[in-house]
Structure formats: structure tokens, C-alpha cells
Jmol script that loads the backbone (N, CA, C; Angstrom):
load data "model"
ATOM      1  N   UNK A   1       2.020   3.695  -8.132  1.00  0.00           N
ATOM      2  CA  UNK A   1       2.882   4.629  -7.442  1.00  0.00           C
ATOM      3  C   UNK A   1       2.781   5.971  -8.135  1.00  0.00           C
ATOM      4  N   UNK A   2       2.736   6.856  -7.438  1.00  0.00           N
ATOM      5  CA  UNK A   2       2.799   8.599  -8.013  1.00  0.00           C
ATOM      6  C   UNK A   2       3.879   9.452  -6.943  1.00  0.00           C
ATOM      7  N   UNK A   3       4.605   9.699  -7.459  1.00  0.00           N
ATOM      8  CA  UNK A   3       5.706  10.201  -6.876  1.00  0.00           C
ATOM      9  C   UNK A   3       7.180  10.523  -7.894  1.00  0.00           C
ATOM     10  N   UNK A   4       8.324  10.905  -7.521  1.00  0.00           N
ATOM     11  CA  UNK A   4       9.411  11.120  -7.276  1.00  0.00           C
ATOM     12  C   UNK A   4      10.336   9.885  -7.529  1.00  0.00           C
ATOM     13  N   UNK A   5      10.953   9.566  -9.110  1.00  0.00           N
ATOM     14  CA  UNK A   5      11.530   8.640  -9.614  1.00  0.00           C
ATOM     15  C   UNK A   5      12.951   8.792  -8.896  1.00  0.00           C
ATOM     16  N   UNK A   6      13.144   7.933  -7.646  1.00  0.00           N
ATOM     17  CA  UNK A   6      14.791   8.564  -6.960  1.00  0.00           C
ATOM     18  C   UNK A   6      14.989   7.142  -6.045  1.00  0.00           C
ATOM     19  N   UNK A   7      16.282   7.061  -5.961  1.00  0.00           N
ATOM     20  CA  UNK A   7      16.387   5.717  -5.701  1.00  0.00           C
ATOM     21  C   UNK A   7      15.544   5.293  -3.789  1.00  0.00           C
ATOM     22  N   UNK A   8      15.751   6.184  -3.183  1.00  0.00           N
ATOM     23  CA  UNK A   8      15.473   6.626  -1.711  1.00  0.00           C
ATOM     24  C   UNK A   8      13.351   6.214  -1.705  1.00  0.00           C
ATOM     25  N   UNK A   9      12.779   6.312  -2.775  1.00  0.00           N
ATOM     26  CA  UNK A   9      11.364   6.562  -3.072  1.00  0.00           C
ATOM     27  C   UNK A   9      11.442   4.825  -2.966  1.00  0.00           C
ATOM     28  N   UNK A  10      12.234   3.953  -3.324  1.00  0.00           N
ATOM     29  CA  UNK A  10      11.833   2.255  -3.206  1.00  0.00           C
ATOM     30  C   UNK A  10      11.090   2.017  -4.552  1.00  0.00           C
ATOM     31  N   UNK A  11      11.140   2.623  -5.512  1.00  0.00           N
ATOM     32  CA  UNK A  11      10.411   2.592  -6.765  1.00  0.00           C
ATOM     33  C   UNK A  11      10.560   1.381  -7.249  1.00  0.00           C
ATOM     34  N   UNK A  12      11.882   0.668  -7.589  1.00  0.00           N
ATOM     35  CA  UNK A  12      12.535  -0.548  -7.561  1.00  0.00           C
ATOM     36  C   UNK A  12      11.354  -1.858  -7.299  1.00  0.00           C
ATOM     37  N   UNK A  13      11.603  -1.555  -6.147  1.00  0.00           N
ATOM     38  CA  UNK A  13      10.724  -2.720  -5.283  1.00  0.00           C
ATOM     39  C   UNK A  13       9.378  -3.196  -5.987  1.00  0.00           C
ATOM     40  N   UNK A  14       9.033  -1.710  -7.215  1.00  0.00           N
ATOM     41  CA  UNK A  14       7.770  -2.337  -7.291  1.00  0.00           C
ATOM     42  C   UNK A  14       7.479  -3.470  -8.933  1.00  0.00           C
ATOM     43  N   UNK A  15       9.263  -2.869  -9.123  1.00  0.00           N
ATOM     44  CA  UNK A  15       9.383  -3.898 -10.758  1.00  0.00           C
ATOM     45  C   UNK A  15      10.274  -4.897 -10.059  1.00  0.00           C
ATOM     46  N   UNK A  16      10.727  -5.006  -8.880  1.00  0.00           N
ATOM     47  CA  UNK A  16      10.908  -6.528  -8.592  1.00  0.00           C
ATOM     48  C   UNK A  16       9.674  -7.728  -8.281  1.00  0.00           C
ATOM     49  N   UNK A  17       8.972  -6.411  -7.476  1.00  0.00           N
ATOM     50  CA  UNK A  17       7.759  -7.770  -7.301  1.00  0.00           C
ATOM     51  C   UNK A  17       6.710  -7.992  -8.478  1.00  0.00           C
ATOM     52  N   UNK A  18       7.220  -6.869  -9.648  1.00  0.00           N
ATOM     53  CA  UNK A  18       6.034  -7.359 -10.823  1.00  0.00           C
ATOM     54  C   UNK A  18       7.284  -8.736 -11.519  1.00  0.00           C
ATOM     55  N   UNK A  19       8.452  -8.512 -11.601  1.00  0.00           N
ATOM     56  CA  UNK A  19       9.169  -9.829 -12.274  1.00  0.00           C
ATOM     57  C   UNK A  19       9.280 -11.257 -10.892  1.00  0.00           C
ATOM     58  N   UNK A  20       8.910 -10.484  -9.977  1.00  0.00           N
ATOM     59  CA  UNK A  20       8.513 -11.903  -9.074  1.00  0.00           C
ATOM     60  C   UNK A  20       7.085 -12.708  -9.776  1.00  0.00           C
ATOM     61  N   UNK A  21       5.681 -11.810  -9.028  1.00  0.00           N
ATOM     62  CA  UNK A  21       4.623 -12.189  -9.621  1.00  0.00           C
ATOM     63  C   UNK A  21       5.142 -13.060 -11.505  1.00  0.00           C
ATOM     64  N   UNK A  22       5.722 -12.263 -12.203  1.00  0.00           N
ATOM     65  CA  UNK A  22       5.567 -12.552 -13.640  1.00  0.00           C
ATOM     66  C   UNK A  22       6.312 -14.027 -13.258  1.00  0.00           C
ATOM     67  N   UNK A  23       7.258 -14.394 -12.903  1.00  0.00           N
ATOM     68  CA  UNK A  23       7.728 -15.656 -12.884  1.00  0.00           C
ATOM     69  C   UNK A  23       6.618 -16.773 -12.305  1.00  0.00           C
ATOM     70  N   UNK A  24       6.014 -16.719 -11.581  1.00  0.00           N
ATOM     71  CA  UNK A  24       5.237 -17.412 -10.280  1.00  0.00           C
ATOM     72  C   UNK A  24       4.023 -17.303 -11.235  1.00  0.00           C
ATOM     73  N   UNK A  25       3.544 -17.104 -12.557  1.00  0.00           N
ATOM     74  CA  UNK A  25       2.393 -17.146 -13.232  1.00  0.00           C
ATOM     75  C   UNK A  25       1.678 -16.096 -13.120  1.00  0.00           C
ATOM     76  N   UNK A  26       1.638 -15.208 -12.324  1.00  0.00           N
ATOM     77  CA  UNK A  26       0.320 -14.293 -12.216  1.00  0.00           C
ATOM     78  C   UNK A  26       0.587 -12.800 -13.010  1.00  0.00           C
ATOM     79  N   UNK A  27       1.375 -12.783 -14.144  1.00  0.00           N
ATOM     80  CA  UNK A  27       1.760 -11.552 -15.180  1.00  0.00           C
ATOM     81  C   UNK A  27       0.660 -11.232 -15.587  1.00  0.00           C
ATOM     82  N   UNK A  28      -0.084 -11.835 -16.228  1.00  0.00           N
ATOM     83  CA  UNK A  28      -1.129 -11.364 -17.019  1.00  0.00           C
ATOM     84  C   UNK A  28      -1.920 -11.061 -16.422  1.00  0.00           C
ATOM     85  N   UNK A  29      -2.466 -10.725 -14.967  1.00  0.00           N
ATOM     86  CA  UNK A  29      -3.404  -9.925 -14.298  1.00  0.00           C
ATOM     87  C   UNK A  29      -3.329  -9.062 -13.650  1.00  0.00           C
ATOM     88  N   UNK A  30      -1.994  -8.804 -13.639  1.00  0.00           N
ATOM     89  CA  UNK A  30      -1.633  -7.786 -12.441  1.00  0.00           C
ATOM     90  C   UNK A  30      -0.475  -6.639 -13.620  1.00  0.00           C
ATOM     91  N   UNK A  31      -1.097  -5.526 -13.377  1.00  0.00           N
ATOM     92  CA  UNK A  31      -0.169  -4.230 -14.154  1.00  0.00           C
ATOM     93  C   UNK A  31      -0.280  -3.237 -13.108  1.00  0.00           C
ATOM     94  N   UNK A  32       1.312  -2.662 -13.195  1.00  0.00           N
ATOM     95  CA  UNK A  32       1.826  -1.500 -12.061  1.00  0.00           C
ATOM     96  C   UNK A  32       1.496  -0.409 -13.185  1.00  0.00           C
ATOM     97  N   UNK A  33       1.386   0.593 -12.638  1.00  0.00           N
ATOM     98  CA  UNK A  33       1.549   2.151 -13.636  1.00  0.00           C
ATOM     99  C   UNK A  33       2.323   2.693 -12.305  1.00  0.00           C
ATOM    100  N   UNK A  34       3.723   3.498 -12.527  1.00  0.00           N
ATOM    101  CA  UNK A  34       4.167   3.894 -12.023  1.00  0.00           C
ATOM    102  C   UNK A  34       4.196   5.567 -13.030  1.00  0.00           C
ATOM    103  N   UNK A  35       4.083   6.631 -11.906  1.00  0.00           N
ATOM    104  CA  UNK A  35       3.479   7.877 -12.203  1.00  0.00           C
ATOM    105  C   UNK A  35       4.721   9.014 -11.704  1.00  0.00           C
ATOM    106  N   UNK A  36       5.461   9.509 -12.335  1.00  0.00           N
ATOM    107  CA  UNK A  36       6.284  10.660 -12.053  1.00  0.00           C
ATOM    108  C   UNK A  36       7.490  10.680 -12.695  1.00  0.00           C
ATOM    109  N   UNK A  37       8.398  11.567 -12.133  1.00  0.00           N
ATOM    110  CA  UNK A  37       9.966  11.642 -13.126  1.00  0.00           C
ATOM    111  C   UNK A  37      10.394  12.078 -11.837  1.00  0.00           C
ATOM    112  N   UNK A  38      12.007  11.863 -12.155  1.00  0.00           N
ATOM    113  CA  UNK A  38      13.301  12.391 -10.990  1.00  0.00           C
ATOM    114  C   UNK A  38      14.339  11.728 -11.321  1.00  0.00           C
ATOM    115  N   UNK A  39      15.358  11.846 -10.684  1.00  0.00           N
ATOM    116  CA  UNK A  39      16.755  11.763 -11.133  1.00  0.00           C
ATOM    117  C   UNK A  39      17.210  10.009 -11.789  1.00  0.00           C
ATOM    118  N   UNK A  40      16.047   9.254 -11.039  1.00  0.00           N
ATOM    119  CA  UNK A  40      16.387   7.906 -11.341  1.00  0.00           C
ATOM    120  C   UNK A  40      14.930   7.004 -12.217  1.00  0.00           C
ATOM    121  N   UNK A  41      14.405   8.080 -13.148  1.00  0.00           N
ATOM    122  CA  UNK A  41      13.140   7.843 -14.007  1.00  0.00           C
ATOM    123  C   UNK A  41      14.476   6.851 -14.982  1.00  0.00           C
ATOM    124  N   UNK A  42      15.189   6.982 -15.624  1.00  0.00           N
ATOM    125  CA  UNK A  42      15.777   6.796 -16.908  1.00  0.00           C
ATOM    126  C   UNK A  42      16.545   5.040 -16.428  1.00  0.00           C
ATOM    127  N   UNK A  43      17.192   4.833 -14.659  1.00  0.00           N
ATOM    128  CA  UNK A  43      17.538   4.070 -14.362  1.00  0.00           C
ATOM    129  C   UNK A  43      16.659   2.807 -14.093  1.00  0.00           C
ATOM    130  N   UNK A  44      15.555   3.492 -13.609  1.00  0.00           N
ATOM    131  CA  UNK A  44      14.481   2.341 -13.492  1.00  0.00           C
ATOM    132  C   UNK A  44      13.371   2.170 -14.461  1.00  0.00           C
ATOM    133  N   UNK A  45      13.518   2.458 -15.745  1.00  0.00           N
ATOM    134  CA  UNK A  45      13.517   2.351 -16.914  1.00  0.00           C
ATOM    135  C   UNK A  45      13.802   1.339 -17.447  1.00  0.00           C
ATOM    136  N   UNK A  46      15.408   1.291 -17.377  1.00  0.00           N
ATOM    137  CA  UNK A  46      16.089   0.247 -17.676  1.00  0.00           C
ATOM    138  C   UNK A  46      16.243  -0.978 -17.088  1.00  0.00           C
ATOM    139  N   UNK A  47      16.343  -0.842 -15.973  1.00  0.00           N
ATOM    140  CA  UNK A  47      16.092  -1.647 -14.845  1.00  0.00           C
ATOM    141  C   UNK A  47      14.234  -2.560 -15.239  1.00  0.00           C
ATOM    142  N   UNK A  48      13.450  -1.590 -15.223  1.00  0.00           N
ATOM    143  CA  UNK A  48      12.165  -2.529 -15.877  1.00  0.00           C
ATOM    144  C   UNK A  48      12.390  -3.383 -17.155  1.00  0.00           C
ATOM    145  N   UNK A  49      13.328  -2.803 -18.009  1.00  0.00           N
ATOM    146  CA  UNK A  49      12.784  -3.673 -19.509  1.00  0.00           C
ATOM    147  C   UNK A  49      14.111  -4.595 -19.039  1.00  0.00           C
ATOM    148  N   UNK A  50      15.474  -4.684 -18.423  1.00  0.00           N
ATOM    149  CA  UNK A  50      15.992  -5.334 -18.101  1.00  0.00           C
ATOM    150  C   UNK A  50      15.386  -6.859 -17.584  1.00  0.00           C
ATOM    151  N   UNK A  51      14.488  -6.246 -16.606  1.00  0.00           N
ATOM    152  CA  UNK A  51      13.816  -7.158 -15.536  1.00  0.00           C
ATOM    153  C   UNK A  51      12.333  -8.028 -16.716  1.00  0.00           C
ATOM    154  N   UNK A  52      12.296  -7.791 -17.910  1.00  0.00           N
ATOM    155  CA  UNK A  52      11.531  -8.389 -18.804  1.00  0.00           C
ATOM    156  C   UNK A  52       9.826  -7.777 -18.381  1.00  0.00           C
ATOM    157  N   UNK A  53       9.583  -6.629 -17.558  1.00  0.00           N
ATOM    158  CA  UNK A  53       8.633  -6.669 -17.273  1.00  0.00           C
ATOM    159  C   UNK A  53       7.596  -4.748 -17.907  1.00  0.00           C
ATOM    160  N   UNK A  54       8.707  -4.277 -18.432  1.00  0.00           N
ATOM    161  CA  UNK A  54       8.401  -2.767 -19.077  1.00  0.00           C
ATOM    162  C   UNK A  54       7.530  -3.276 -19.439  1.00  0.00           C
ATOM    163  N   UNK A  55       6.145  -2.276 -19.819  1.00  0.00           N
ATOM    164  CA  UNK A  55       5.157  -2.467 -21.116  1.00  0.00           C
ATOM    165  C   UNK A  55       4.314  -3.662 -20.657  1.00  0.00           C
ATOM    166  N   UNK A  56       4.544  -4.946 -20.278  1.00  0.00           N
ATOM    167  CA  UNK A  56       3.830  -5.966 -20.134  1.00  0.00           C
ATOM    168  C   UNK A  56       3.089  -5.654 -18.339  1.00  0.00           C
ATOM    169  N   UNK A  57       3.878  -5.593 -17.937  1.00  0.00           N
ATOM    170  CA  UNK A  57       3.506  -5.547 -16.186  1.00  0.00           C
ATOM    171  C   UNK A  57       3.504  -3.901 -15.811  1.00  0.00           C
ATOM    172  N   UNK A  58       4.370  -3.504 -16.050  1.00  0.00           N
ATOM    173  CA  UNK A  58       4.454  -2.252 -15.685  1.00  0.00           C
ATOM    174  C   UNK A  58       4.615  -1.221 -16.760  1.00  0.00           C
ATOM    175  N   UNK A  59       4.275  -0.295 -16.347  1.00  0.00           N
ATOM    176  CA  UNK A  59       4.030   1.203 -17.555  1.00  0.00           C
ATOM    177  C   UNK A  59       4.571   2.223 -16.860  1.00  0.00           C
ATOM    178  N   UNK A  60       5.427   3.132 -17.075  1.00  0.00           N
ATOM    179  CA  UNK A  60       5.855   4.127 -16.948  1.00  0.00           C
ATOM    180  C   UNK A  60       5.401   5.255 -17.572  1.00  0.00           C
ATOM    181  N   UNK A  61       4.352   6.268 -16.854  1.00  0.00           N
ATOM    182  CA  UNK A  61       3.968   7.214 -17.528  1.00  0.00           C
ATOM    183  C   UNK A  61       4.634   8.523 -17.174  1.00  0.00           C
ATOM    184  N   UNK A  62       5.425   8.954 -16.450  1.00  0.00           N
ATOM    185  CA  UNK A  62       5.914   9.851 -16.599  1.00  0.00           C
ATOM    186  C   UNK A  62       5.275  11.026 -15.956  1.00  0.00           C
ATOM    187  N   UNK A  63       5.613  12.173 -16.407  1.00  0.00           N
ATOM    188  CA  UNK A  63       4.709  13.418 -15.227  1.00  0.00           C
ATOM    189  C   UNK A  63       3.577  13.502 -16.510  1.00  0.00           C
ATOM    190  N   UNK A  64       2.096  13.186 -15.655  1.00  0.00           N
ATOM    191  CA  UNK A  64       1.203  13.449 -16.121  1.00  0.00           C
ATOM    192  C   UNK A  64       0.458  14.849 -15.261  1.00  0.00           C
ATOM    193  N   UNK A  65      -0.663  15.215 -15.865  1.00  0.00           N
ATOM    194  CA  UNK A  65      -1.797  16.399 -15.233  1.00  0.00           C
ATOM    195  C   UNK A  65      -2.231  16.039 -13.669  1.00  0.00           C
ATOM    196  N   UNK A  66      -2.285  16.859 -13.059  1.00  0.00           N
ATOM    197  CA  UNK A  66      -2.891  16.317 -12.141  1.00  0.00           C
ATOM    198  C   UNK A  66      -4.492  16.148 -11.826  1.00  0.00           C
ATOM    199  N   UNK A  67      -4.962  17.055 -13.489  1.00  0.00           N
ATOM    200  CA  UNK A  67      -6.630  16.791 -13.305  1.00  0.00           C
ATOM    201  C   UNK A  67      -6.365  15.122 -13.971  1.00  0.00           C
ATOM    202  N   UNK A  68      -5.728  14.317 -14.348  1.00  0.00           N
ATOM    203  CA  UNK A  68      -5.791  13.205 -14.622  1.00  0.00           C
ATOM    204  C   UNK A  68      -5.716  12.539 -13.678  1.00  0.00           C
ATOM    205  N   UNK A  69      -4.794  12.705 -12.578  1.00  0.00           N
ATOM    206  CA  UNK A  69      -4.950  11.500 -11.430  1.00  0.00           C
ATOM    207  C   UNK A  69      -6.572  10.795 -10.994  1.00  0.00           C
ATOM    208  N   UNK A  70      -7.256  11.645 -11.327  1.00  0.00           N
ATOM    209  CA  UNK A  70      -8.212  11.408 -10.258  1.00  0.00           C
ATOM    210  C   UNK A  70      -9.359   9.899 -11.034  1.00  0.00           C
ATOM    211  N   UNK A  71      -8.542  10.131 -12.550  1.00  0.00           N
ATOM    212  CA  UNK A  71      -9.145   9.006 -13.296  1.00  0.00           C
ATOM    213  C   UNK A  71      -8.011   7.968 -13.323  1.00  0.00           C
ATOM    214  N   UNK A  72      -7.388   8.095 -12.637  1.00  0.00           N
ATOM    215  CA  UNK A  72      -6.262   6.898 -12.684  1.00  0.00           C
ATOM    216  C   UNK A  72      -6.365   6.271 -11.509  1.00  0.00           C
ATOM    217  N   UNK A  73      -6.830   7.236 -10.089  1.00  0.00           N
ATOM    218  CA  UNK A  73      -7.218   6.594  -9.098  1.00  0.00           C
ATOM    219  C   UNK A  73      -8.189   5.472  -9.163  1.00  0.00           C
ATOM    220  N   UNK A  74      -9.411   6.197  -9.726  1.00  0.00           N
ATOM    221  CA  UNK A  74     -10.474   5.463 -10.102  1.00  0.00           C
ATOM    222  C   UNK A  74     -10.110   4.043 -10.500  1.00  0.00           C
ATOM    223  N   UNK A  75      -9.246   3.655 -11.770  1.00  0.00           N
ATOM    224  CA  UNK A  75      -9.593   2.537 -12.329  1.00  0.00           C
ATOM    225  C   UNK A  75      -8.528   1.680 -11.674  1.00  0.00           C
ATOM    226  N   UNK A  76      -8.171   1.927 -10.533  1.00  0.00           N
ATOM    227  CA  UNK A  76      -6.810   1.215  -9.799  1.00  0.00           C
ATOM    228  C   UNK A  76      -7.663   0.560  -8.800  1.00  0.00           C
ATOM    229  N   UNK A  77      -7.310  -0.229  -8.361  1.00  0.00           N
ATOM    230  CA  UNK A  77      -7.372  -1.690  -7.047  1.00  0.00           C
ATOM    231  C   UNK A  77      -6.755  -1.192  -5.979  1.00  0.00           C
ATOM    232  N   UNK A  78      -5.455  -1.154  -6.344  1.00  0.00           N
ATOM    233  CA  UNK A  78      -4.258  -0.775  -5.197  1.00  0.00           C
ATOM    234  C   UNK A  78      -3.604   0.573  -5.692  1.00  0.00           C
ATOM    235  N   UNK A  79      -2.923   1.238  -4.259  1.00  0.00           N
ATOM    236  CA  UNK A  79      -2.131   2.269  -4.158  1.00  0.00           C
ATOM    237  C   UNK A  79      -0.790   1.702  -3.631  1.00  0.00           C
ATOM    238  N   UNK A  80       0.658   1.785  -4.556  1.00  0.00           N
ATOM    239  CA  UNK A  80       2.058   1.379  -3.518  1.00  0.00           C
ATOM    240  C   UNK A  80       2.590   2.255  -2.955  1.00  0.00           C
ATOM    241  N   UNK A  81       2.809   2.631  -2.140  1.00  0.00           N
ATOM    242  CA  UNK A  81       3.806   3.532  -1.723  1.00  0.00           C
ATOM    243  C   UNK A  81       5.356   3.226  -1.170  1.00  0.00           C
ATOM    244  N   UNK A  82       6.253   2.174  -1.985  1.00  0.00           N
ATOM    245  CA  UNK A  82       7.516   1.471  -1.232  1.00  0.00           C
ATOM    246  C   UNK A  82       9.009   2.389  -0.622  1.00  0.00           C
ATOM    247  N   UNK A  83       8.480   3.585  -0.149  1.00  0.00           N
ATOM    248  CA  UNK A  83       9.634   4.049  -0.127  1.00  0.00           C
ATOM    249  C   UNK A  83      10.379   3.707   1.130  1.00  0.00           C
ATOM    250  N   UNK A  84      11.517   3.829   1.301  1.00  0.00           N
ATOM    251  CA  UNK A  84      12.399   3.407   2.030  1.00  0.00           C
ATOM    252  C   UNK A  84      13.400   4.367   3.004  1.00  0.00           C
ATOM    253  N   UNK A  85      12.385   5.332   3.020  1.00  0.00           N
ATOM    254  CA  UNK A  85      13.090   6.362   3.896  1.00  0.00           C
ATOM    255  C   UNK A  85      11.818   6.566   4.650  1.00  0.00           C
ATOM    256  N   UNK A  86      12.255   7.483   5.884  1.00  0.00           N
ATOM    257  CA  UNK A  86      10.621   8.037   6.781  1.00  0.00           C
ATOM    258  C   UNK A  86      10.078   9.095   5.778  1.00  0.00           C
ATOM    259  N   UNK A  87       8.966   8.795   5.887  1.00  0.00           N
ATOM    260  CA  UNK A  87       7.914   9.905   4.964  1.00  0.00           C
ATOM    261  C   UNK A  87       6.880  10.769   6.068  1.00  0.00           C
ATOM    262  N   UNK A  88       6.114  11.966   5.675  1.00  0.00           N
ATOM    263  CA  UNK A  88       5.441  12.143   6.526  1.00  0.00           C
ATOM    264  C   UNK A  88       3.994  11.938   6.050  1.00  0.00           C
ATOM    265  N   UNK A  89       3.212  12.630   5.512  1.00  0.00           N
ATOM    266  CA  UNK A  89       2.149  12.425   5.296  1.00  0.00           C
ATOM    267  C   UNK A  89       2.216  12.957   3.304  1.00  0.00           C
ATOM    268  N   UNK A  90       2.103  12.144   2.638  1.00  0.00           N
ATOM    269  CA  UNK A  90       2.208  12.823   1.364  1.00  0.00           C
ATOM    270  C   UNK A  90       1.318  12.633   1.148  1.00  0.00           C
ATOM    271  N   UNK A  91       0.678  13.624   0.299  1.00  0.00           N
ATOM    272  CA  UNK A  91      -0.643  14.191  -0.573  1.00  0.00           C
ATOM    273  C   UNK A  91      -1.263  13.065  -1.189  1.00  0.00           C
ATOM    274  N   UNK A  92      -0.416  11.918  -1.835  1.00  0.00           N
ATOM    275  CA  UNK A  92      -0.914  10.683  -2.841  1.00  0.00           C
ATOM    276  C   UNK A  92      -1.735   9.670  -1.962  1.00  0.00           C
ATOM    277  N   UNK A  93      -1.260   9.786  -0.039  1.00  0.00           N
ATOM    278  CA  UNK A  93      -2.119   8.701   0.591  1.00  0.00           C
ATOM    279  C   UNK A  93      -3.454   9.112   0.838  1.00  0.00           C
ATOM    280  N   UNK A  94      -3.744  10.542   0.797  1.00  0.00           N
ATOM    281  CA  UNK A  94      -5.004  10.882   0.905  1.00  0.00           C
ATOM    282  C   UNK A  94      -5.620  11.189  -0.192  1.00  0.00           C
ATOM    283  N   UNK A  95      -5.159  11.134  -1.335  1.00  0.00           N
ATOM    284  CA  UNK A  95      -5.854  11.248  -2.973  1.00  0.00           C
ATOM    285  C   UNK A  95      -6.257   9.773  -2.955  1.00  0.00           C
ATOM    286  N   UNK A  96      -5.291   8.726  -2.843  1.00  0.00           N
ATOM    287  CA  UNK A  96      -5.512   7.561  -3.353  1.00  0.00           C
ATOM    288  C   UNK A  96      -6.607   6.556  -1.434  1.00  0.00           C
ATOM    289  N   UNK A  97      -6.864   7.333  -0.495  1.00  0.00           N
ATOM    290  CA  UNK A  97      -7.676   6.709   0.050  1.00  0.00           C
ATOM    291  C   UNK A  97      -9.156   7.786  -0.156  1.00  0.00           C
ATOM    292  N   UNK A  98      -9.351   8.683  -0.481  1.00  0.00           N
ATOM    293  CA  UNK A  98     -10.433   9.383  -0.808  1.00  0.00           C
ATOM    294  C   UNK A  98     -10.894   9.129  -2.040  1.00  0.00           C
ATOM    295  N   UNK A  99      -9.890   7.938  -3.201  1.00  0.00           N
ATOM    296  CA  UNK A  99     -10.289   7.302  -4.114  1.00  0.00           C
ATOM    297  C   UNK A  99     -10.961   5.631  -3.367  1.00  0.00           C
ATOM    298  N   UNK A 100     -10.751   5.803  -2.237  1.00  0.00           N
ATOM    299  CA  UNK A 100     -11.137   3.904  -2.173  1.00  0.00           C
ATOM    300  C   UNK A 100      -9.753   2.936  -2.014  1.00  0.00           C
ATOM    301  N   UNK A 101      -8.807   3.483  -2.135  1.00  0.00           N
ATOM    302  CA  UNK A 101      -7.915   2.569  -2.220  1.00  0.00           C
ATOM    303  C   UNK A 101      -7.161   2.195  -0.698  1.00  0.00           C
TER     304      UNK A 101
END
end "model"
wireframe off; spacefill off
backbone 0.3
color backbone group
């Protein structure tokens, strides 16, 4: 995920389904990097190491460069986008499908 840490973005959703996966066996192959800051970076923070899955499943990097995305695209499988409001076209679905994803 690269975006806007806010509860409305569905950010959530994506350290529930890494402490789903982690229960159900499949932790050790699957890691989220979730990419940005906003009002609810610090809540779902807590909410990850709560959920036993910070650091192991998921990584929180925070606002990085944006000449870096394009190597983060690269070494990724998947792109999430869980937000939970209507979106229109954001910039990350066409970075991350002009990466392959």
C-alpha cells in the first residue's frame, strides 16, 4: 500500500489479513510494506504490533522519496489498495500497473 495513513484509506484491513494469513500458517512468506503517514500512521502502528504482526509480516515505512518507489514497485508481487471510500483514479494504480503489478 502507498498512500495516506487515515482510517477512511482501509489501511487496517491490510494488518488484519496479514494476522489472518499469520494464524492459518502462511506468515513466513507473505510481507506487507505499507508506504505513507497521516493522521492514523501512529494508530495503526499500534494496532500492527498489537495484532503480533509489526516487523514480522508487515513494515511500516513511512513517507519515503518518490525516486524510491519505483524500486519498491519492482521487488513487489502485489499492489493493495483497501480503501473504503469511492476513490477516483490515484496515481499509485498506474505506478504500480506500469510496474507489472
Amino acid at each position: 500500500y502507498i498512500g495516506r495513513i487515515a482510517v477512511e484509506k482501509g489501511v487496517e484491513r491490510i494488518v488484519e489479513a496479514a494476522k489472518q494469513l499469520k494464524s492459518d500458517g502462511f506468515a513466513a512468506s507473505i510481507k506487507f510494506k505499507i508506504i505513507g503517514t497521516g493522521p492514523d500512521f501512529d494508530k495503526l502502528k499500534l494496532f500492527a504490533k498489537d495484532s503480533g504482526v509489526l516487523n514480522d509480516n508487515v513494515e511500516l515505512l513511512g513517507q519515503i522519496k518518490n525516486s524510491d518507489l519505483a524500486e519498491i514497485y519492482a521487488k513487489s508481487h502485489l499492489f493493495v489498495f483497501p480503501t473504503l471510500r469511492e476513490e477516483g483514479h490515484p496515481v499509485t494504480f498506474s505506478e504500480s500497473m506500469c510496474s507489472g503489478l
